[in-house]
C-alpha positions in Angstrom: 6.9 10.3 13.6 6.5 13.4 15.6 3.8 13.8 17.7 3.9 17.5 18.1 4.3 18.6 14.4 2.6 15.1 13.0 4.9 14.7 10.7 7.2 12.3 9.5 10.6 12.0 7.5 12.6 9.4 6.1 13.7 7.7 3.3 13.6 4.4 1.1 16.4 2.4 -0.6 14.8 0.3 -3.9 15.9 -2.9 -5.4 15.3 -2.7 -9.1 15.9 -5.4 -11.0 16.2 -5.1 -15.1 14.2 -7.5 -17.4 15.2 -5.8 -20.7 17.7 -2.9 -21.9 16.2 0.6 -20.7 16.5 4.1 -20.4 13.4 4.7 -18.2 14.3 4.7 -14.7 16.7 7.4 -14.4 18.5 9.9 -12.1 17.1 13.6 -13.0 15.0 15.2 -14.0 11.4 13.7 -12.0 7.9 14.0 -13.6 5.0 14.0 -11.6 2.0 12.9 -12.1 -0.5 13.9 -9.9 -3.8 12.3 -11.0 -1.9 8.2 -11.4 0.1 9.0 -8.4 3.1 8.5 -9.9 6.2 9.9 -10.5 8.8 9.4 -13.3 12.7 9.1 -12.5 14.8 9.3 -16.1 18.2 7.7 -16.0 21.3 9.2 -18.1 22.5 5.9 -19.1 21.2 2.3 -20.1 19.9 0.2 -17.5 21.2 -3.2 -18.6 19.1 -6.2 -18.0 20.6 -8.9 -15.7 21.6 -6.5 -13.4 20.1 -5.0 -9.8 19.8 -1.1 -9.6 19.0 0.6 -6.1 17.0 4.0 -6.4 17.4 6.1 -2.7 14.6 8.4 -2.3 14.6 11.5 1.0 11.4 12.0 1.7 8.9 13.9 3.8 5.2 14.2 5.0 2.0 14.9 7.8 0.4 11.9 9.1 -2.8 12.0 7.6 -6.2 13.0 9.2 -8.1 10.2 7.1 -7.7 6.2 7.6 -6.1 5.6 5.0 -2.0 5.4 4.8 0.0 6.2 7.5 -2.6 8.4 9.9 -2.9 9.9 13.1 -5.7 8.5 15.7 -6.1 9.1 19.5 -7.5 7.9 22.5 -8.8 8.6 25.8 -7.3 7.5 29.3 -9.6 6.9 32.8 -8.0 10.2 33.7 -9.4 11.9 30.8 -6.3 12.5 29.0 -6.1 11.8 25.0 -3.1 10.2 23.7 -2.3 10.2 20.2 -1.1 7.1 18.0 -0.2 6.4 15.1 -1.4 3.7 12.7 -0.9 2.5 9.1 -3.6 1.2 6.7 -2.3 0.5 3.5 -5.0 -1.5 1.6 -5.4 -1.4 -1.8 -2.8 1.1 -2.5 -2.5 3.5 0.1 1.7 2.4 1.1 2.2 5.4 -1.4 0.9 7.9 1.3 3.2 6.8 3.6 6.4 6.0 1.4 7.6 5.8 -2.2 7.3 2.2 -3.6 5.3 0.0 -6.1 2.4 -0.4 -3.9 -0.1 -2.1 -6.7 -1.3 -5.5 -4.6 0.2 -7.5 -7.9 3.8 -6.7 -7.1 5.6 -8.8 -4.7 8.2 -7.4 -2.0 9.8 -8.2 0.9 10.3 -5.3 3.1 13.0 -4.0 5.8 12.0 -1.6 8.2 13.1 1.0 10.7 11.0 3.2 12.6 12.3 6.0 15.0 10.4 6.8 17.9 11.0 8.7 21.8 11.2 6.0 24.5 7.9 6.6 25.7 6.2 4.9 22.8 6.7 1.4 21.0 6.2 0.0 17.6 5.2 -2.5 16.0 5.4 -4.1 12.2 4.3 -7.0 10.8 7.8 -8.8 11.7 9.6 -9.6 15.1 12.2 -6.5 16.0 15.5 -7.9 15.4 17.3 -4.7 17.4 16.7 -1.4 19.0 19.0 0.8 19.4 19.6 4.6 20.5 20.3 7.4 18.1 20.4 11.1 17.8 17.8 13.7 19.7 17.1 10.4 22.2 15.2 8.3 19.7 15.4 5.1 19.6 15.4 3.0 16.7 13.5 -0.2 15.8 14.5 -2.6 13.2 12.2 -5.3 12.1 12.8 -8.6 10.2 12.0 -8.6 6.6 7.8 -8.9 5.2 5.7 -9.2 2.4 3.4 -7.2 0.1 3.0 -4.0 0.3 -0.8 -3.6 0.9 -0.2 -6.4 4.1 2.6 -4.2 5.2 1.9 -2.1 8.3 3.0 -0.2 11.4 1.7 1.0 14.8 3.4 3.9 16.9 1.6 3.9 20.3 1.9 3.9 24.3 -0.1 0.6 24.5 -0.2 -2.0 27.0 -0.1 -5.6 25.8 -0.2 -9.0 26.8 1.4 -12.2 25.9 1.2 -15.7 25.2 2.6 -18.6 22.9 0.6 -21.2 21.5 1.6 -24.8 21.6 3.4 -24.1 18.4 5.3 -21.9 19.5 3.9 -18.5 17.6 4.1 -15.5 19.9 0.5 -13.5 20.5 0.2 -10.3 21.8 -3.2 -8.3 22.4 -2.2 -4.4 22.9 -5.2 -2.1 24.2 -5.1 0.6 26.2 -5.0 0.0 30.4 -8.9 0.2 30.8 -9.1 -2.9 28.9 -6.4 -4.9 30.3 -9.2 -7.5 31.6 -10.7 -7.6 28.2 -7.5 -8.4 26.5 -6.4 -10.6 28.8 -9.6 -13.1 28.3 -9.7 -12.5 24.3 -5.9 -13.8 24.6 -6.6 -17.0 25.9 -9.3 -17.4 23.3 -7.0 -16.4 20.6 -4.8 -19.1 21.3 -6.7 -21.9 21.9 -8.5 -20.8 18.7 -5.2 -20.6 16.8 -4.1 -24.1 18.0 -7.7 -25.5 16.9 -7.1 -24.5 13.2 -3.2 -25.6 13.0 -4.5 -28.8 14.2 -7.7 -29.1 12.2 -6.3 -28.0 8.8 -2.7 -29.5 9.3 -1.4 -25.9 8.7 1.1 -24.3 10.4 0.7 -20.5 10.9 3.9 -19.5 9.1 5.0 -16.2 11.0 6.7 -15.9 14.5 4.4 -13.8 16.3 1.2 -12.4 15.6 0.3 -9.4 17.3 -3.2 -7.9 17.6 -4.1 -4.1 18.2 -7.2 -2.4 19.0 -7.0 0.9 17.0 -9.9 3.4 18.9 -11.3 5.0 15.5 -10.2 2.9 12.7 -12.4 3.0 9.9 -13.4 -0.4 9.1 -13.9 -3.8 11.4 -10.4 -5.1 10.9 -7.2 -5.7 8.6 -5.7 -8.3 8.4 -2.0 -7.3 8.1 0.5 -10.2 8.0 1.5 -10.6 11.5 0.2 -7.6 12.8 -3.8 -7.5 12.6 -5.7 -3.9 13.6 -9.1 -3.8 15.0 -11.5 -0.9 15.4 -12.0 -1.7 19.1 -11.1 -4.3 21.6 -15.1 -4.3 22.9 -16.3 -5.5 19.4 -13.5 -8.4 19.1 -14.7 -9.4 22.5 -18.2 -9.6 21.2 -17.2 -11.4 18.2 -15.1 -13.7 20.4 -17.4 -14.6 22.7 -19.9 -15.8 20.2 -17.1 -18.0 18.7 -16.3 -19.2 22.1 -19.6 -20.6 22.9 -20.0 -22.4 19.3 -16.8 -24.3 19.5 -17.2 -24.6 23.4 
């Protein structure tokens, strides 16, 4: 994204795979559909069942003011200064604001993803980074290891600070919060992992991602969401709260 303009641009590559004989998903011309959403892509030729089609779509929009989608939201340093982020929520079907797709929670997907950013910010996705590298205009570029359904699917641009820990598991925590609340994050941590040990143990179920990171979003709409590997909260202060309630009940 770009923080000046707050705008984005990119594009998506679709697998497509063919159940029956079809002439519906096609090359030119493209209907839209402005009250489903939708738009319609007709193909020239036959798309024969059996077989995997890949439709490549440029495309191009403003981070959105709301909190739904792929959105802009800001926060305020000890100095006074406001620093602008940017955060997805994509629940029910909001993935469609930030990129073309099937975004309907009943279809299944995994997902590969690569966000650009300048090196003053990091991001985040619901999957490890398997590489960063530097390309043109001095981004960088983050590529992340493959997720799920669309609605769980989500991403964080910020200037964060974060800390770490691993659980006796071996699943990878982070808490990222702005500086002020490095002391808050740092305690809600150790909760966090003792927590997450508890309920491994106590159901005989192994958390089944890598990592999971946690990040306090300053003006996100609702309490939390609960994307896969990659949870948002409105506010660090209220997960303390809520956390030191638990903490005291299960000692």
């Amino acid at each position: 994204p770009n923080f000046i303009s707050l705008s984005f641009k990119d594009s998506v590559s679709i697998q497509i795979g063919v159940q029956n004989n079809t002439y519906w998903v096609q090359a030119l011309p493209v209907l839209h559909n402005p009250s489903h959403e939708q738009i319609g892509i007709f193909s020239p030729r036959v798309l024969n069942s059996g077989q995997k089609h890949f439709l490549y779509i440029e495309f191009e929009a403003k981070l959105t003011e709301g909190f739904h989608g792929f959105y802009k939201s800001t926060y305020r340093t000890s100095t006074g200064e406001t620093r602008t982020l940017a955060a997805t929520r994509f629940e029910p079907t909001s993935a469609r604001r930030a990129f073309p797709g099937f975004d309907e929670p009943n279809f299944k997907a995994s997902f590969s993803i690569r966000i650009r950013q300048t090196p003053e910010y990091i991001s985040l996705s619901n999957m490890p980074g398997v590489s960063t590298v530097e390309v043109n205009d001095g981004f960088l570029e983050d590529q992340f290891d493959a997720s799920m359904s669309t609605y769980l699917v989500a991403f964080v641009i910020c200037d964060l600070k974060s800390v770490h820990a691993t659980t006796s598991s071996g699943v990878q925590m982070s808490i990222y919060a702005s500086p002020e609340k490095s002391q808050q994050t740092t305690y809600v941590l150790e909760v966090l992992v003792k927590m997450l040990d508890f309920y491994e143990e106590y159901f005989n179920i192994h958390y089944p991602l890598p990592k999971l990171d946690l990040i306090a979003i300053p003006d996100f709409e609702v309490g939390a969401m609960e994307n896969w590997g990659l949870t948002t909260y409105i506010s660090i202060i209220s997960l303390l709260r809520c956390l030191e309630t638990v903490s005291q009940v299960v000692g």
